[in-house]
Structures are given as C-alpha cells and as structure tokens.
N, C-alpha and C positions, 0 to 999 in steps of 0.2 A: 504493500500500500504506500509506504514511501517512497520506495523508486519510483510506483506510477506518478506518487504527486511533483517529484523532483521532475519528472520528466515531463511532468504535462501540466504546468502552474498553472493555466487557463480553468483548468475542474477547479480547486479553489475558488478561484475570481466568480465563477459561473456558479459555485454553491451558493454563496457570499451573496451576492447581487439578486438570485433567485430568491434569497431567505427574506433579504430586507423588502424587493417588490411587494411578495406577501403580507410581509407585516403593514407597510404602509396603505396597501390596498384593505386589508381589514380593518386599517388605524380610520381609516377615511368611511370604511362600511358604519363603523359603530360612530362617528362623530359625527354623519350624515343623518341617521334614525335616530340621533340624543336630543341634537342642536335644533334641525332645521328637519321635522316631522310635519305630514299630514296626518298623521292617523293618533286617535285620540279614543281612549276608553273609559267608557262609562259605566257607573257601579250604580244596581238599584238592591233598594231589598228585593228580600229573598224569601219571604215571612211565610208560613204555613198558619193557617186558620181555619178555626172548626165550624162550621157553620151553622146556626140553630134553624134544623129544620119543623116545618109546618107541615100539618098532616091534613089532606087535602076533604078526608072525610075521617071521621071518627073512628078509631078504632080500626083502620084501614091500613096497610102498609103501601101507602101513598101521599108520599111525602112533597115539598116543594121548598124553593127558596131563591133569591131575586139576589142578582151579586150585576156592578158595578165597577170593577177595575180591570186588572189587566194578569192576565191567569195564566200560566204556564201550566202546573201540574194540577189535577183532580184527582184524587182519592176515596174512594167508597169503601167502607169496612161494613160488613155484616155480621151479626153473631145470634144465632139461634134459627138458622135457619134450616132447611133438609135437601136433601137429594132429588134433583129433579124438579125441582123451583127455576125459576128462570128472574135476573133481575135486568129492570130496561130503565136507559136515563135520556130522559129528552132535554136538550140544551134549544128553548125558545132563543132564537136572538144570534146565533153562530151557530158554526161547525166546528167540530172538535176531530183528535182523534183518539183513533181506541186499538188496542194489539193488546195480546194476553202476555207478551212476551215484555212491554213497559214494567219496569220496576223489578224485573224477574232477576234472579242469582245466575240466572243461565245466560243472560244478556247483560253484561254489565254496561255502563253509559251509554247503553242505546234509547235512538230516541225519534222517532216516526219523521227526520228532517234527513234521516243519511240515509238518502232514495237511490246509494251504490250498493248498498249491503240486501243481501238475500231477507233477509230479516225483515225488514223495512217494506215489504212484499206484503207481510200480515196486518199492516195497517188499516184502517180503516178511517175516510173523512166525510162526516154525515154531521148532520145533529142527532140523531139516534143512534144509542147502538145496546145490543142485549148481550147478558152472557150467562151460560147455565152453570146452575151452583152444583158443585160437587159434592159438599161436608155441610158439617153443621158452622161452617164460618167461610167465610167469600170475600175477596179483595174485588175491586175492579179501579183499573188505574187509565188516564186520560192524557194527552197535554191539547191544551187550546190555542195557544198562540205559539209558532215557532220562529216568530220575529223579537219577541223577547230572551234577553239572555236566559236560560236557564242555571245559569250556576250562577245571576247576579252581575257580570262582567261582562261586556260587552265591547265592540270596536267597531269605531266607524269613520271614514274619510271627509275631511272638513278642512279649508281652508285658514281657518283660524279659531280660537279658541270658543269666541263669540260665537261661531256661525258651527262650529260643534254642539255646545250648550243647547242652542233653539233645535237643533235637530234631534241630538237626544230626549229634549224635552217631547218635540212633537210625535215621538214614535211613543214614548211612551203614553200619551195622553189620546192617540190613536185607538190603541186597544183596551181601553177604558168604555167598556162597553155596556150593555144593560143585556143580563142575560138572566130566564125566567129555568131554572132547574130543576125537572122533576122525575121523580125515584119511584118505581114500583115494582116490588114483588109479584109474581105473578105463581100460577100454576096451573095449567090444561086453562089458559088463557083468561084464567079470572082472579081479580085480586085477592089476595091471601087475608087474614085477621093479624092486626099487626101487635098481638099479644104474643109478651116470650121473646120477640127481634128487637136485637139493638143495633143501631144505625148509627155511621158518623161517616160525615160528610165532610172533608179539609179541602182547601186549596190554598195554592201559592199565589201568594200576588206581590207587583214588583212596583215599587216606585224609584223616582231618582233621586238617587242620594249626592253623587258628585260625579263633574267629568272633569280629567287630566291628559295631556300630550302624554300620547305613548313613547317613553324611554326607555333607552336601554342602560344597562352599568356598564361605564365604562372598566372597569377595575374586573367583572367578575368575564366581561368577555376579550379583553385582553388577556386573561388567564387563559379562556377557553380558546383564542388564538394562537397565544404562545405552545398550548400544548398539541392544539392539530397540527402545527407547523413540524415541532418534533417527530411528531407520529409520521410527516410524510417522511420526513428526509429518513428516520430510521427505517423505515416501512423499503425506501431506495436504497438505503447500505447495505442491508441486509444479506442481499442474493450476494456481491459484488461480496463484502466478507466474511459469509460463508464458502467463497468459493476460495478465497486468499486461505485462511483457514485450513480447508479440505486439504487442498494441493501440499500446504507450509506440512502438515499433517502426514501426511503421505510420502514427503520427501523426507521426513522424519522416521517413517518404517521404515522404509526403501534403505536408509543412509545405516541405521542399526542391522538389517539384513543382510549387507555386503561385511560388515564389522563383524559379525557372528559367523557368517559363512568360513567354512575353512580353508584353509589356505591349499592349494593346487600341490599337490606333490612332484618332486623334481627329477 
C-alpha cells in the first residue's frame, strides 16, 4: 500500500479532494433545510374523548350523538354483547373509513391513506359501515379524516411563516364539521334490548397548537455525515486491503515453505 501511494501521489490528492466535496456538499445540504426552509410543521392535539351517548328510544340499543371538530380516529367498545349480533354506525354529515385490520397487532401503523399496501385493499369509505360481533365484547375502529395528522404533527409547504400559520389554520378548521353518529345493535335485522350492553364511544380530535420552520441539527447530522463518509471510503479500502493482505499473507507461507523445505542433496 505504500509503494502504490509512493508511486501514485494523485490517489491521495483524489481521496483528499473526494472526502472534503462530500463534506461540503452535505455542509451546504443541512445549512440549506436549517437557514432558508419552505417546509414548516405543525402540531395539533391529539386528545381522545369519550362521548356521552343518547339512546335514541328507550331501552333500545340505539344510540346517537352530534360531534363538531375535526376527527381522525373513532372507537367503538362493546361489552355484553353475543355471537351473531351485528353492530352498524351511520356517520350523518361525512364518510369515514372502516377495515377490521385498523388498530389491529397484526397491522401495526396502518392506516386506510397507504393505498400501496395490500392491506389498504380492506378498507372501506361510506358513511355506513356494519361489522359482526364475535364474543361477548366487540371493538370497531374508524378514521374520518386523513388530511389530518394522525400522530398530531404535521408538514406542509408555505412560503413564509405567516402564510404557513393561515394555512394550517384553515385545514384545520376545514374539517370541523357537524356530524350526526349513530350506533345500533342489531340481530336477524331488529334492534336488540339494550339491557346488560355497555357502550363507549371515543374519538380523537385535533386542534392547532403551534407551527414552526422545519429544521434540521446541524450538530447531530454532521455527525450523521461525518460517519457515512467513513463508511464509504472504508466500504472502498476494503477489497483493495484485503487483497494487499491476502497476497502480503501468502508470500509469507510461500517464503516459510522454501525455509522448511530441505535442502537438495549433492
């Protein structure tokens, strides 16, 4: 390795000059998305709320209740229910959607907006949707808006700070809607006696809490540059001194082989 570099100064100079382009080019990536950003993210709540429902007749498992903001997730819990019941939710006022596979262990962060994934296939977007109960306890799970953040954070492209603000504001006050929700058990298509069933009814709703220019650290991705740089240039030494190595290695048995060998008789 040192004869080659003795003999060929230009690798040096060529490492050299390759490493610092890099750096500079990443110096400038992260100084460009810190300083002088369009893109700006916004944080709303995130709040789950239980909602007191109203029973539309007496003693009926026919429920309702009148919601107002801006809804991501819906949750349905049932308890005391039976096998072979069927439960249906009408959202007067929107469409929603519904998949059995939302909130499940077996899906983790899916969410009826990633229309690549197979998955995303079991959705469904209606204002009605049924599902039959299995046990004596039943989830059904929703999301209504998927222009809201779901985890609360949000991004979106704006010219200045100002004109970010009014826009997150108006998305959010967009889907602030008036919507009439109503719950019913059923069985061989007639409603059940809503004695023994307990019901709870959550949703997430999101308002805006604050919006900020998207930055990045400069400190923690200079780190993160300094260290993929290493990784190429080792990732390049590699083959090149494992083969210096191998050969230095080999001329090393070779040179002990002929030393061992016995001498020729005369």
């Amino acid at each position: 390795m040192r004869k080659s570099m003795s003999r060929n100064p230009n690798m040096l100079r060529t490492m050299i000059g390759t490493g610092l382009t890099l750096v500079l080019i990443l110096s400038f990536a992260v100084y460009s998305n810190t300083v002088n950003t369009e893109y700006y993210g916004y944080t709303t709540t995130n709040e789950e709320i239980e909602l007191d429902l109203q029973e539309s007749e007496e003693g009926k498992a026919d429920w309702f209740v009148t919601t107002q903001s801006g809804i991501t997730w819906v949750n349905l819990t049932l308890e005391g229910v039976q096998n072979g019941m069927t439960v249906r939710i009408d959202a007067s006022g929107t469409e929603w959607y519904y998949s059995p596979l939302l909130g499940s262990p077996d899906a983790d962060n899916f969410n009826c907006g990633e229309q690549t994934t197979k998955v995303s296939e079991t959705c469904e977007y209606s204002t009605l949707h049924e599902s039959e109960i299995e046990s004596d306890s039943h989830q059904m799970r929703g999301i209504v808006s998927l222009n809201l953040p779901i985890d609360g954070l949000g991004y979106l492209q704006s010219e200045n700070q100002f004109s970010a603000e009014l826009a997150a504001g108006e998305l959010i006050s967009g889907e602030n809607i008036t919507v009439t929700w109503r719950i019913m058990i059923l069985q061989d298509d007639t409603t059940i006696d809503s004695a023994g069933v307990e019901v709870s009814f959550n949703i997430v709703t999101h308002d805006l809490i604050s919006v900020e220019a998207f930055q990045l650290d400069p400190i923690q991705e200079s780190v993160y540059s300094f260290a993929t740089l290493v990784g190429c240039f080792s990732f390049l030494l590699f083959l090149p001194l494992l083969v210096y190595f191998s050969a230095k290695r080999k001329h090393a048995i070779d040179e002990q082989k002929r030393m061992d060998a016995p001498e020729p008789e005369k």
